[in-house]
C-alpha positions in Angstrom: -5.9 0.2 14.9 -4.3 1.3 11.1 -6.0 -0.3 8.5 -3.9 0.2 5.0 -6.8 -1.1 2.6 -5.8 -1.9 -1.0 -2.9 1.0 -1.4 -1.5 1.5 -4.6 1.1 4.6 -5.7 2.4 5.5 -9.0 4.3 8.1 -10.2 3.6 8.5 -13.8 3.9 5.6 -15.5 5.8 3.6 -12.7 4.0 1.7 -10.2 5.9 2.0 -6.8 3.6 0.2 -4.8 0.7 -1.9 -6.0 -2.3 -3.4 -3.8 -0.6 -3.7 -0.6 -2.8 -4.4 2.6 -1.9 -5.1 6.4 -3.4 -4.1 9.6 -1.4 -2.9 12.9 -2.8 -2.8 16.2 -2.1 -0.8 19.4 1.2 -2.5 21.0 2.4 -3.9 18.2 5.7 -2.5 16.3 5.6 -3.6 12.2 8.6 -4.4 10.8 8.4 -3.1 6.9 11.9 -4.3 5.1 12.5 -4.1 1.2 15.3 -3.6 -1.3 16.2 0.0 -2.2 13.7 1.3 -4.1 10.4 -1.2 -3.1 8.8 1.6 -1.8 8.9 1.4 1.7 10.0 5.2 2.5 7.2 6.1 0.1 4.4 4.4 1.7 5.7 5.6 5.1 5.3 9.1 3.6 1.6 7.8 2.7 1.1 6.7 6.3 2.4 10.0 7.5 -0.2 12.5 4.9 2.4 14.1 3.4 1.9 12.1 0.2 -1.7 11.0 -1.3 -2.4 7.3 -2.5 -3.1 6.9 -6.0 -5.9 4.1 -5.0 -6.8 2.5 -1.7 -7.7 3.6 1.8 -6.5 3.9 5.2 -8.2 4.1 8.3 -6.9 5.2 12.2 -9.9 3.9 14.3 -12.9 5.2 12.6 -10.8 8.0 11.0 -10.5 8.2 7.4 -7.1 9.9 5.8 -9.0 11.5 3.1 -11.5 12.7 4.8 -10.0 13.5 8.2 -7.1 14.5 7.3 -6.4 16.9 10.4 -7.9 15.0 12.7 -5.3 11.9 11.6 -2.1 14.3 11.7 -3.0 15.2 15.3 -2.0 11.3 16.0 1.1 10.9 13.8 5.1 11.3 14.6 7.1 10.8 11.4 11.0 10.3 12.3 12.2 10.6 8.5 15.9 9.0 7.4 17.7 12.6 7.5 18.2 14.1 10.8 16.1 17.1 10.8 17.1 19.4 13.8 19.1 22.7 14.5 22.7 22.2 15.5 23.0 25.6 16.3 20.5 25.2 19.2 20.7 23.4 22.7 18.6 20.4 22.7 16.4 22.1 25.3 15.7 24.9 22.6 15.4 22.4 19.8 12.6 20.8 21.8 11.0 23.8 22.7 10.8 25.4 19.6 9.5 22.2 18.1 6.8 21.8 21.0 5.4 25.5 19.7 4.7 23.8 16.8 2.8 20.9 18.2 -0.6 19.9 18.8 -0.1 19.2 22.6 1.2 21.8 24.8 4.1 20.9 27.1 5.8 21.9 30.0 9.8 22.1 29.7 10.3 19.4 32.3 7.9 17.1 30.8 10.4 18.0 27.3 13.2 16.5 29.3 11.6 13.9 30.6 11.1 12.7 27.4 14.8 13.1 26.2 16.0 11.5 30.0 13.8 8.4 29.0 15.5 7.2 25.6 19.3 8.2 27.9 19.7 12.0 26.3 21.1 13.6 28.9 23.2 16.6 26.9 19.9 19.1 27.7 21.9 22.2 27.3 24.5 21.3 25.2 24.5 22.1 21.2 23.2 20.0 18.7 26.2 20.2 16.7 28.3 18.9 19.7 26.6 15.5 20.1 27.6 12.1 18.6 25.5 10.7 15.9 23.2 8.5 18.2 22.2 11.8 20.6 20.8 13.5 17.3 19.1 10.2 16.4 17.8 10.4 20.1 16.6 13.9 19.4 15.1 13.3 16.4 12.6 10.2 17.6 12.6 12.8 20.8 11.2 15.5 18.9 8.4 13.2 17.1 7.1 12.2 20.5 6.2 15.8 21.6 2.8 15.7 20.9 2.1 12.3 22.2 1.2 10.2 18.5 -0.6 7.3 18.4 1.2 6.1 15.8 4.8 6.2 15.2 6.4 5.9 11.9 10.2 5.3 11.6 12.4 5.6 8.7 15.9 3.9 9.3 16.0 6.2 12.9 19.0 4.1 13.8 21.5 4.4 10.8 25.1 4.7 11.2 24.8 5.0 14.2 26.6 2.6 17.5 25.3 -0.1 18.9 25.0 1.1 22.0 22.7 3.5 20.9 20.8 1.1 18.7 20.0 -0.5 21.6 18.6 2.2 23.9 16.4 3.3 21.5 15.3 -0.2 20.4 14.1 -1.0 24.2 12.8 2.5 24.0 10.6 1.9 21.4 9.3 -1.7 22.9 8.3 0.7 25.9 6.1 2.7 24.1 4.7 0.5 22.3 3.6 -2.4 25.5 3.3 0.5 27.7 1.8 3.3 25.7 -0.2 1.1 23.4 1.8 3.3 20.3 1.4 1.4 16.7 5.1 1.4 15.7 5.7 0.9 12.1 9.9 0.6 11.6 11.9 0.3 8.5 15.5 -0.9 9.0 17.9 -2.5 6.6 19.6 -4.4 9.8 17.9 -7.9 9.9 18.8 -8.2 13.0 17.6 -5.0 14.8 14.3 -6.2 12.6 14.0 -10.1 14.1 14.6 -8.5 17.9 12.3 -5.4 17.1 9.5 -6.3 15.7 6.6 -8.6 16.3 5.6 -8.7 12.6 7.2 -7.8 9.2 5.6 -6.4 5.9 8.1 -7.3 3.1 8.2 -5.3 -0.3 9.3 -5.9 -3.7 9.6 -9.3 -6.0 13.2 -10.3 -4.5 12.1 -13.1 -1.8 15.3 -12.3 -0.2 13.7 -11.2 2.6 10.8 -13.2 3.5 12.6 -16.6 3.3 15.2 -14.8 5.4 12.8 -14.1 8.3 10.8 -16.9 7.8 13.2 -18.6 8.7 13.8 -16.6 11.8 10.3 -17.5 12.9 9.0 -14.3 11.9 5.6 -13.7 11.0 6.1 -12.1 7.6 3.8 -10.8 4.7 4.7 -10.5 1.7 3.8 -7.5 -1.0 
């Protein structure tokens, strides 16, 4: 289970997020929606330890993020909003050379098993050659390497088809019911959100949002 307890960030004098608190067990993918700005990127950069809380504390199981800080980044994959691969490299060497830099050691044909799950089947063919949705694919392919328990998600399907929307949508419900992964998935598409997600953490003071879901039989919460 992740246990956000009481998280508060500021940066100087501007409070970007302020006492927020929610719970996400294995299996379940969290929905976390918000106006530009609310803070939702930043607390997935929280959740991820590459930004510190200015109060409050998380906990992964019986794992504490300040003090095991290592031990929590061994079970985190953090697909941020840009696309952050090398187009001048096949897929197969962008997933090797990212799997040297993992915790978990793994055999090429376990890489593309990985990729041939989510429907990326350009192994050898350059980055730079593939549609928008393939890199997405690569992207969310990459952060699975090392086998995360959770899974945080930063608009992974922007501007990109539908088509490709949708594979990696039933994708990500197989990980989570069949893997047991903690999924937490922000996404301006309301739609992709009501289908996606079995709960959503709304942010900010426009109730825009939680009247919209509510309203779609959501179960929301509200920050």
């Amino acid at each position: 289970m992740l246990s956000i307890e009481s998280i508060s960030k500021s940066f100087k004098r501007k409070k970007i997020i302020n006492d927020l608190s929610f719970t996400a067990e294995a299996g379940e993918i969290v929905g976390l929606v918000g106006e530009n700005g609310a803070g939702k990127s930043t607390l997935l950069n929280i959740l991820a330890t590459t930004m510190k809380p200015t109060a409050g504390d998380i906990y992964l199981n019986e794992s504490n993020y300040r003090k095991d800080i290592k031990t929590i980044r061994k079970h985190i994959g953090f697909v941020p909003q840009d696309i952050a691969i090398w187009d001048q490299l096949t897929v197969q060497e962008n997933m090797v050379f990212f799997e040297k830099l993992s915790w978990k050691n793994r055999s090429k044909q376990q890489l593309q098993e990985i990729c041939m799950d989510m429907s990326l089947d350009r192994w050898h063919d350059p980055v730079k050659n593939l549609s928008g949705g393939m890199k997405r694919k690569l992207n969310l392919a990459i952060s699975l390497i090392h086998d995360p328990t959770v899974l945080l998600l930063d608009e992974p399907t922007v501007g990109i088809d539908l088509k490709s929307r949708k594979e990696i949508g039933s994708y990500l419900r197989k990980q989570a019911t069949e893997n047991g992964k903690i999924i937490i998935y922000t996404s301006h598409d309301m739609d992709e959100i009501k289908e996606l997600c079995d709960r959503v953490i709304t942010i900010g003071e426009d109730p825009f949002y939680t009247e919209l879901l509510k309203k779609a039989g959501k179960k929301v919460l509200s920050f």
